[in-house]
N, C-alpha and C positions, 0 to 999 in steps of 0.2 A: 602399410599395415598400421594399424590403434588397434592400441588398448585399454578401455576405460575402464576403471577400480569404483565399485561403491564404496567409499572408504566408514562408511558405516556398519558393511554387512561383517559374517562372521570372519575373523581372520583365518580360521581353519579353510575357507572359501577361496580368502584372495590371495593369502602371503603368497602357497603353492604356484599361482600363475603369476605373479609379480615376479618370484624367484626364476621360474621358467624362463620368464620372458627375459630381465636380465643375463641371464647365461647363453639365450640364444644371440641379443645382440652384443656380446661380446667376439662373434666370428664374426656377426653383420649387423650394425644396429639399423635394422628398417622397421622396427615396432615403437612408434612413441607413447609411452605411458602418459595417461592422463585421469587424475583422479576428483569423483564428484562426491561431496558433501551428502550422500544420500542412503538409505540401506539398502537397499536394491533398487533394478530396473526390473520393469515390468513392460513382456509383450505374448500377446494372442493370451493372456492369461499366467502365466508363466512367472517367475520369480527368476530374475538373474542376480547374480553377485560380479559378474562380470559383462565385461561387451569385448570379443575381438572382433575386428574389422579384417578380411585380407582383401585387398584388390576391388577396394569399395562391396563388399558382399560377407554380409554377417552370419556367418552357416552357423554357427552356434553364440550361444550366451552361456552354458555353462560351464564350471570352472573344469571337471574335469575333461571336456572336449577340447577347450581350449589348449588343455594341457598336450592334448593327442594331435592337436591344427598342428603347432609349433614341434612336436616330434615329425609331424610329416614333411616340414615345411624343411625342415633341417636333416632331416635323410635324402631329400630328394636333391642339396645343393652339394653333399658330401657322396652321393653315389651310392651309397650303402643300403646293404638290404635291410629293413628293421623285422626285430624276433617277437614272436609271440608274447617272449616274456617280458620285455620292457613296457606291450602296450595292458599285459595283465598288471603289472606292479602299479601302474598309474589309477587302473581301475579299484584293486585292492585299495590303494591309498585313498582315494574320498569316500571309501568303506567307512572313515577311522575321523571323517569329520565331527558326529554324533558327540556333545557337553556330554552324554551319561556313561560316566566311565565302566560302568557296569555291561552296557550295550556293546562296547568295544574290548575289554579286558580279554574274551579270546582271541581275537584277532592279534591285540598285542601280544600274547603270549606266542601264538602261530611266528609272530615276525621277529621272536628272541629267539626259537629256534632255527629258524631259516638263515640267523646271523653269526651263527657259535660260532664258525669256525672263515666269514668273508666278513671282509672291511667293505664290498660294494654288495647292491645288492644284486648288479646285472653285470656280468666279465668285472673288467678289472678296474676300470675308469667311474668317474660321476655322469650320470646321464639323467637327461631331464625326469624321466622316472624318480629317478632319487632323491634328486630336487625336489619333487611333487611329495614324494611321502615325508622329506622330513620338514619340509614346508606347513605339512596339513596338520604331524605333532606338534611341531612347533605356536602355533598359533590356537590349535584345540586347549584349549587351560586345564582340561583336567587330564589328559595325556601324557603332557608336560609336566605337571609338578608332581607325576608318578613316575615320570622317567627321570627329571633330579632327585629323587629319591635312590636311586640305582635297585632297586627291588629286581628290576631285570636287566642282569650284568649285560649279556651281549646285544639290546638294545642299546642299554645308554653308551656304552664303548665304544658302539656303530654312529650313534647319533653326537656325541661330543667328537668324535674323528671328523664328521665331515663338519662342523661346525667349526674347527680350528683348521683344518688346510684349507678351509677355505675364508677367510676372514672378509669378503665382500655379504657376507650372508649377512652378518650383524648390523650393516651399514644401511644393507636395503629393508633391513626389520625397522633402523631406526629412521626411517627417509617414510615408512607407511607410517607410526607411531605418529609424528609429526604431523604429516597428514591430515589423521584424525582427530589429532589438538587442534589446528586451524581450522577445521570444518568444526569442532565444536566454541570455536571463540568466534569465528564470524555468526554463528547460530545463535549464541549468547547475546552477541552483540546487537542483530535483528531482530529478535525478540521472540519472534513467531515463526512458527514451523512452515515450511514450504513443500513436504513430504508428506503429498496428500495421494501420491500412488495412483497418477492418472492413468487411464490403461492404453495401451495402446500407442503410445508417444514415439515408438522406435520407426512408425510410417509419418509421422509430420504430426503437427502441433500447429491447430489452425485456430484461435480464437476470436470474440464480438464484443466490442462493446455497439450497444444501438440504442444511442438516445432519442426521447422524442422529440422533436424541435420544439415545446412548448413551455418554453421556459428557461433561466440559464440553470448551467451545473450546478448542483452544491457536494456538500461535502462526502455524502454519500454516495453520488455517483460516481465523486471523483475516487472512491474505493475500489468500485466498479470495472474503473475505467485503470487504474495503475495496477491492479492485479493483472486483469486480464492482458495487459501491456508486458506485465513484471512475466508469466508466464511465458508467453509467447516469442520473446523476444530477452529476456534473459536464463529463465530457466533452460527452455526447448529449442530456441533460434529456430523458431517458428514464424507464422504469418500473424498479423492482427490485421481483423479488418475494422471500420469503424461503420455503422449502417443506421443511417437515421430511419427512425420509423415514424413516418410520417404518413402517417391514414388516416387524421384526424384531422380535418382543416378547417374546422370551428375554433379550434385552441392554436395552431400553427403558424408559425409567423420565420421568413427567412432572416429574420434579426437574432432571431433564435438562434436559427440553423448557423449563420456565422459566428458568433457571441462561442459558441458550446465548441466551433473548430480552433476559435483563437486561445479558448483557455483550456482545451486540450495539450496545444500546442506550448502555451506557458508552461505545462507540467511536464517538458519534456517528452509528450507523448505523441509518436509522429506512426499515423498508420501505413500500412503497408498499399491499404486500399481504402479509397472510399465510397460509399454506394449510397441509394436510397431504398426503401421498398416499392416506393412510386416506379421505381424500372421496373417492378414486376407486378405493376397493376393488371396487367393483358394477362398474363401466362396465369398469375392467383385465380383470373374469373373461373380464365377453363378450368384451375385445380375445381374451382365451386364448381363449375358443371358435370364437372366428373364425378365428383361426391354424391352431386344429387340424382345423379344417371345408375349412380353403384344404390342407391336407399338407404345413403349414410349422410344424408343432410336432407333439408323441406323446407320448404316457405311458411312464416307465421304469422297470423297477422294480431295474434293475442295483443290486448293492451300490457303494458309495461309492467304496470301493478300486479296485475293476475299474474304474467308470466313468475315475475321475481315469487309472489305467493306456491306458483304452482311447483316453483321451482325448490322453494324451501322447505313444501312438504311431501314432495314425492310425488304429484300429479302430472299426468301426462294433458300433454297439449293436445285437445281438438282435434290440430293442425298435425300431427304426428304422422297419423297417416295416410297423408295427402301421398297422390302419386306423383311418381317423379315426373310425369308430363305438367300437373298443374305445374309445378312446384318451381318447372323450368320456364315455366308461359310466366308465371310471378319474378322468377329473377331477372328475365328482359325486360318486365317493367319495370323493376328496382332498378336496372342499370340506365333508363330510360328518366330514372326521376318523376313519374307518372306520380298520380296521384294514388293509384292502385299500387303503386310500387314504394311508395311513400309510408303505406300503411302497414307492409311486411321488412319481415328480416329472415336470414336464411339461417338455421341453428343445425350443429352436429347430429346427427343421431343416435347417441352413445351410451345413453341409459335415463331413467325415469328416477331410480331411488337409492341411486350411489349413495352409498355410506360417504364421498368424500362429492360434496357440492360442487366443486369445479365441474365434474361430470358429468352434471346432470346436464344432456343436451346444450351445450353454449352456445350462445352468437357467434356467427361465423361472419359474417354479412352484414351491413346495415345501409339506410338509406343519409346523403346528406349531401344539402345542395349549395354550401357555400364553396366558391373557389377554395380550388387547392394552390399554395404556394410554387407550386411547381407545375403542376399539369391545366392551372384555370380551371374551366369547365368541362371539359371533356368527360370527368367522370363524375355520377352523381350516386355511385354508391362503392363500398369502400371494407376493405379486407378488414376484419378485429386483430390485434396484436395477437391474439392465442391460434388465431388461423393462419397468418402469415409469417409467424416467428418462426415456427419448424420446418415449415415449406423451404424459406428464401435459407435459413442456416443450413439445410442440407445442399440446396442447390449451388449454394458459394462456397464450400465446400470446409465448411466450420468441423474439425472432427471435435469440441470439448465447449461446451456452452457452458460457462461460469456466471451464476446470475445468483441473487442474495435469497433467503430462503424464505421470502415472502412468496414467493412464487413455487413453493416446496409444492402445496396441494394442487396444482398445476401442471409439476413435471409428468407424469399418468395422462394427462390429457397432452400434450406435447406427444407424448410420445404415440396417443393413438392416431394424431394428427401421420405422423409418419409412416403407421403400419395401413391405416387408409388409403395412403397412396399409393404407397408401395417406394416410397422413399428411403434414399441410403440413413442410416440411424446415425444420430449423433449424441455424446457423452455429457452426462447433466453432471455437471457437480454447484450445488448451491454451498454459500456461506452467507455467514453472519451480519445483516444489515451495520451498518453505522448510526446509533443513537447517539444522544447526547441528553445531558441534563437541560430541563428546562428550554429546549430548542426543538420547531417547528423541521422537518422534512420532507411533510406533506408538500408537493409543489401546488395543490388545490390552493391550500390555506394559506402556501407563502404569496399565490398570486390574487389573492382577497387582502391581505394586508399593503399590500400595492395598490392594488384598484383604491384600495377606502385612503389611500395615504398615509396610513401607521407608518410608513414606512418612507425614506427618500428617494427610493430603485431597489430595482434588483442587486445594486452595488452596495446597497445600503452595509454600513461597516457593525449593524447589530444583527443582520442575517448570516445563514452558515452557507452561503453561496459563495464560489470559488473568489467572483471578483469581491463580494462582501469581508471577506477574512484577511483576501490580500490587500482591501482598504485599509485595512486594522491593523495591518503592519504581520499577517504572516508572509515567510518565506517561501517560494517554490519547495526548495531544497528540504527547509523542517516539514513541510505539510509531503511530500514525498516520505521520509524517513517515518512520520506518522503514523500514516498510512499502513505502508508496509512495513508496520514494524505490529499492528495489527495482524497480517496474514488474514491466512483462506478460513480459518478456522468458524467453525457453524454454530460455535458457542455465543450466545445474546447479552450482550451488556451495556448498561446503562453509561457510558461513558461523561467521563468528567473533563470539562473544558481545560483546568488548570495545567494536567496533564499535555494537553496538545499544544498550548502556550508556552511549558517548560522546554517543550521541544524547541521550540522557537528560539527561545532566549538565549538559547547552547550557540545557536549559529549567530545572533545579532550581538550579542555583549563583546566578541573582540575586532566586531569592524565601524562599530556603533562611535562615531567620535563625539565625545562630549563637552558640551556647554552648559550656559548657566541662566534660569530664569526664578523670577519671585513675581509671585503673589500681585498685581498692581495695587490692589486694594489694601493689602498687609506691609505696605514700606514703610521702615522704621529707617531715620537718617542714622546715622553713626559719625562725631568726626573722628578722623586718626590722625591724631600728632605729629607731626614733624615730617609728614612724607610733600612730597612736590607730582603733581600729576606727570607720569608717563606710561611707557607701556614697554610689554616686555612680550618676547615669545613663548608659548606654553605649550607642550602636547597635546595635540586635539583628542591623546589616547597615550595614558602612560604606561601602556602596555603592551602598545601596537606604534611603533614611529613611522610604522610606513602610512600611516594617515595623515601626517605633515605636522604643524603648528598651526596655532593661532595666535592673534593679537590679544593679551590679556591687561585693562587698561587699571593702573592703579594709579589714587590719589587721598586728599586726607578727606573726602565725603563722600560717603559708600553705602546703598543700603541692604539691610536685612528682613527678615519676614518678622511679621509682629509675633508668630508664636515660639520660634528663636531668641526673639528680645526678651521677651518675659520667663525666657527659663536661665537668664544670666545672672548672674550677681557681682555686685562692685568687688573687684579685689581678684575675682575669680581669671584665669588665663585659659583662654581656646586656643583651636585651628580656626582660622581664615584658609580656605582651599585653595590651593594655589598662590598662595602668600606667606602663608607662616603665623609665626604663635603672637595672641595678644593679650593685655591683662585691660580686664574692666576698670575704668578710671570712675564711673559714673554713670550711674541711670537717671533718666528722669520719667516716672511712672507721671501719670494724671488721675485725677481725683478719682476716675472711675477703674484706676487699674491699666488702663493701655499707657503702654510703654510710648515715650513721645520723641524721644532722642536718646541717643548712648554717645560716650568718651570712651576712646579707649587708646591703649599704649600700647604701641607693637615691640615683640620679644622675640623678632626673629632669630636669634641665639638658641630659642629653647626648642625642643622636641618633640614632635609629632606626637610621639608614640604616647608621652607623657598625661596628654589632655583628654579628657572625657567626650568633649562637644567640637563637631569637624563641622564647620557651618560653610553656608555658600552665602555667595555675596557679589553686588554689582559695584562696582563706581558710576559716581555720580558724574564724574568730567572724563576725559580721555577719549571718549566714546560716544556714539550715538544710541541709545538704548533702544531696541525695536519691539513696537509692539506688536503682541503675538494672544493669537486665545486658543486657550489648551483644551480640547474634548476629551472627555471620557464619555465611558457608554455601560447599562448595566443590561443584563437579560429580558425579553422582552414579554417572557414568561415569569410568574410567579408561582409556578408550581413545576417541579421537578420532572413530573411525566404524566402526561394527560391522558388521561382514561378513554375507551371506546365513547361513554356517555357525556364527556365533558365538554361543554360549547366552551371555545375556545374565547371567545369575548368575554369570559367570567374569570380568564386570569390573564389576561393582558397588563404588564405594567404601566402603570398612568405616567410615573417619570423613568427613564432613559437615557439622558441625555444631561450631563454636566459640562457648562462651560467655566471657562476659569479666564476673567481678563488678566494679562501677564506681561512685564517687562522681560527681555533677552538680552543677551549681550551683543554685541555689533556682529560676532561673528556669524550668526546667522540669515542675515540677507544675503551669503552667496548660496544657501540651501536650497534644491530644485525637488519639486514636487517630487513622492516619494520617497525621498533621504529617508534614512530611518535615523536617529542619533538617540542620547540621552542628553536628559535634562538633570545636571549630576543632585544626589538625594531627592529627584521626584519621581524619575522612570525613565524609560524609553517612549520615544515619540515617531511616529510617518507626516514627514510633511505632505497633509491632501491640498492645498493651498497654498500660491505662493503668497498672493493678493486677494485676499478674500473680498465679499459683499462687502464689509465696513471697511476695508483697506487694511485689514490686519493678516499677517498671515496666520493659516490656522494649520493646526498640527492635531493628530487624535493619538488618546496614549493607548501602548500596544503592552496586551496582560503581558504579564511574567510567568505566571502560571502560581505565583502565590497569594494566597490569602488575605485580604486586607484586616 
């Protein structure tokens, strides 16, 4: 037997069956309580505050049946007959759940005089009855701070009696309490609500994600793709299936199809099942033949232009009402790839002047004769996404389609798709696409900016593509927390990058081990007096020692960046990082102003804390300095959100791309592609190179999510 608590709903609801259930397994404990973070459950329509389970079979969800299971359950192990009036008192008692004290006050009054003169309300004993009604005050607020009031003596006498002989009652009030603090601190902590009250969830939880192979994932689908995941498989311990929809084999390429399984699979996201639509090319024709046999599809052979015109303003096609014999003689040539078959497409038959366009008669159907990635030639004509989405989701047995709410004016045609058939229905809930500022998601436009070369790949580390971000140095783990820390929610906003960077920077700043690079171009020599080249060991993280040491090599010629040198003054004492305090012995500027050499005097004695300026710096001996070039990268847009009418070539940024030639300290030729570190007062870096084209390794820096 379980018991599950919505430890959101009203406590007037649960405390009553928590209490019950406690006192029952005090003679036997075979009821495990287990409490969900949610206000109620929801099934066949219905509002639960509870779930008992007995014997795998849930005969009720509400709180007062529950209350009447565990009376039966527990009469029938103790042999006794049970009386009328224990299972009357139980029912009175969720009479008395009602916040409006007004709504309740007779009844309270009815149950001060049924008390005047007993301490129980049933014989002589506590009985789950009892439990249940002082449960339901207990937890009703306004019941309660009228019965601490004592206004009605043989209430409150009755109800502080069993309150104190039995002293487990305050423990299990404060064991719910608790509860509901943790379920609101991990809510807090996520961000976003996950209490979107899907119905029907108590028969299985079956969700989809269904990419189309034409392209890698980005950022958006990967929203897509960990909801649907987060759902099925943490909320419901449900199925996810993953279903490539590949109908389109002028765009599809199985580089695709592997690329979208392997960076699935990066984000921890492993399906249950994986499918294609192409297994149900055969079984979608006949759904078409059936549609056009019923006079709810036709063959069209409008040109493209007219159609889209006739279609914008309410005209019926020619072709409308062709009969289902032509219409069928045209589909074998369409599947035929005929020349005659070439010239039509088969569309819904659904309406002419829908108020909502989706409607208006769609493509079902269409002709095209390039190989398909999977099937070759075999088929030369090919289901539309809006035909075979509903079909193949009902047939695999999806019950909750979660898809972004570009496809809101759509859901209505989805669903007529289903009532055509005669297809089992499945549950739409749309949310909120993932924007960003000044970023493309169009996969049209991001695969024109590849074709033309704007771009290095798909990988490229200034596109919002899964491998592209994780070039740029984000992590699984922050673009997970992200994500869903966004939730379901259908609310639209313009999202701001910094934000999904700071996420980042939570998880990289205490594994990130740090070294030290300057400027090639900006070295200013320094000598320091009195010191002898050697080297010492440092913390590769003074904050994290489980990242070991390093070699830090010190001697008396060392250098610094020229914009460092010129904010020094003779006399003045710094930090040296990783070294200790020095005083300025000596500048020597040149005629134009740059700084040409510095003297300085080390003051290791003196204190960190004391100094203004904490500089970084190399030595010139002890070490082999390695050269390295540092990338940055800026947005590739110049305007924040691009309009229906804006050709996208008119805000293209012309520069992008920052290199930095740069000196390292030795420690970093054991770094392997990927490392993330810091380069201390420049950033965080990803090594994408170890050996670059020019023999340099190259590193790209990875945002922080602040502001430059």
């Amino acid at each position: 037997m379980s018991l599950t608590i919505a430890t959101k709903a009203e406590q007037s609801l649960t405390l009553p069956v928590v209490l019950a259930t406690t006192y029952f397994n005090k003679s036997s404990k075979t009821v495990d309580i287990e409490y969900r973070p949610v206000p109620s459950f929801e099934a066949g329509g219905d509002v639960e505050s509870v779930r008992l389970v007995i014997e795998g079979v849930m005969p009720t969800g509400t709180s007062q049946g529950a209350v009447e299971l565990l009376l039966l359950k527990s009469a029938s192990k103790k042999g006794a007959d049970l009386t009328s009036q224990e299972f009357e008192w139980i029912e009175r008692a969720f009479k008395l759940c009602q916040p409006d004290f007004k709504a309740i006050e007779p009844r309270l009054n009815e149950l001060d005089s049924h008390l005047t003169l007993r301490s129980h309300l049933v014989g002589y004993d506590l009985t789950l009855a009892e439990l249940a009604l002082w449960g339901v005050l207990r937890g009703n607020r306004a019941a309660y701070a009228y019965i601490k009031k004592h206004h009605l003596v043989y209430l409150s006498r009755w109800f502080h009696f069993i309150e104190e002989s039995n002293p487990w009652l305050t423990k299990v009030i404060e064991q719910l309490g608790a509860q509901k603090k943790e379920s609101k601190a991990i809510q807090d902590k996520a961000g976003a609500s996950y209490d979107i009250a899907l119905p029907n969830t108590e028969r299985g939880v079956v969700t989809r994600f269904p990419p189309e192979p034409s392209g890698y994932l980005h950022i958006g689908h990967a929203k897509a793709a960990l909801l649907n995941d987060y759902f099925a498989h943490e909320k419901y311990k449900g199925t996810l299936l993953v279903r490539f929809d590949d109908t389109n084999p002028s765009k599809e390429k199985e580089e695709f199809q592997d690329a979208i399984i392997e960076d699935l699979k990066l984000m921890g996201i492993v399906p249950d099942k994986t499918s294609f639509t192409s297994d149900y090319f055969e079984e979608l024709a006949e759904y078409c033949v059936e549609m056009i046999k019923a006079g709810k599809a036709y063959a069209d052979d409008t040109d493209q232009l007219t159609m889209k015109d006739q279609r914008w303003n309410g005209i019926a096609s020619n072709r409308r009402e062709r009969s289902a014999e032509e219409s069928l003689s045209v589909f074998e040539e369409m599947v035929k790839g005929s020349e005659e078959g070439l010239r039509n497409c088969i569309r819904a038959k659904i309406s002419i002047d829908n108020p909502n366009k989706a409607m208006r008669d769609p493509v079902i159907y269409r002709c095209n004769l390039d190989p398909h990635h999977r099937t070759g030639t075999h088929w030369k004509a090919y289901p539309t996404y809006d035909f075979c989405c509903p079909i193949v989701d009902s047939k695999e047995g999806v019950t909750h389609a979660l898809r972004t709410n570009e496809y809101r004016d759509r859901n209505p045609q989805y669903q007529w798709m289903l009532d055509a058939l005669n297809l089992r229905k499945v549950h739409i809930w749309d949310f909120a696409r993932m924007n960003f500022v000044r970023t493309l998601l169009s996969k049209r436009k991001l695969t024109k900016l590849v074709d033309q070369g704007v771009v290095w790949g798909w990988d490229d580390p200034r596109f919002p593509t899964i491998r592209g971000i994780r070039r740029r140095g984000m992590g699984i783990a922050a673009l997970r927390e992200f994500i869903l820390k966004q939730g379901p929610s259908r609310n639209i906003v313009n999202l701001d990058w910094t934000l999904f960077w700071a996420t980042n920077r939570k998880y990289i700043d205490p594994i990130a081990p740090r070294f030290t690079s300057l400027d090639e171009k900006q070295l200013v020599r320094c000598v320091v007096n009195g010191v002898k080249t050697h080297t010492e060991d440092k913390p590769r993280h003074i904050k994290n020692p489980d990242l070991g040491t390093k070699k830090v090599a010190f001697s008396n010629s060392i250098y610094i960046e020229q914009e460092d040198a010129k904010s020094l003054k003779e006399g003045e004492e710094f930090t040296l990082m990783n070294w200790g305090n020095a005083f300025v012995r000596k500048v020597s500027p040149s005629d134009s102003g740059i700084v040409e050499g510095i003297e300085l005097e080390l003051h290791l004695e003196g204190s960190v804390k004391t100094t203004a300026k904490k500089l970084t710096w190399l030595s010139e001996f002890g070490q082999t300095l390695i050269p390295v070039t540092l990338v940055d990268f800026d947005y590739l847009l110049t305007k924040d959100k691009l309009e229906d009418d804006d050709e996208m070539e008119n805000f293209l940024n012309p520069h992008t791309e920052f290199r930095t030639a740069a000196l390292a300290d030795e420690n970093v030729k054991d770094l392997k592609k990927d490392d993330v570190i810091q380069f201390e007062r420049k950033g965080y870096y990803r090594v994408d190179q170890v050996t670059g084209p020019s023999g340099r390794m190259m590193l790209f820096a990875v945002p922080t999510g602040k502001t430059k």
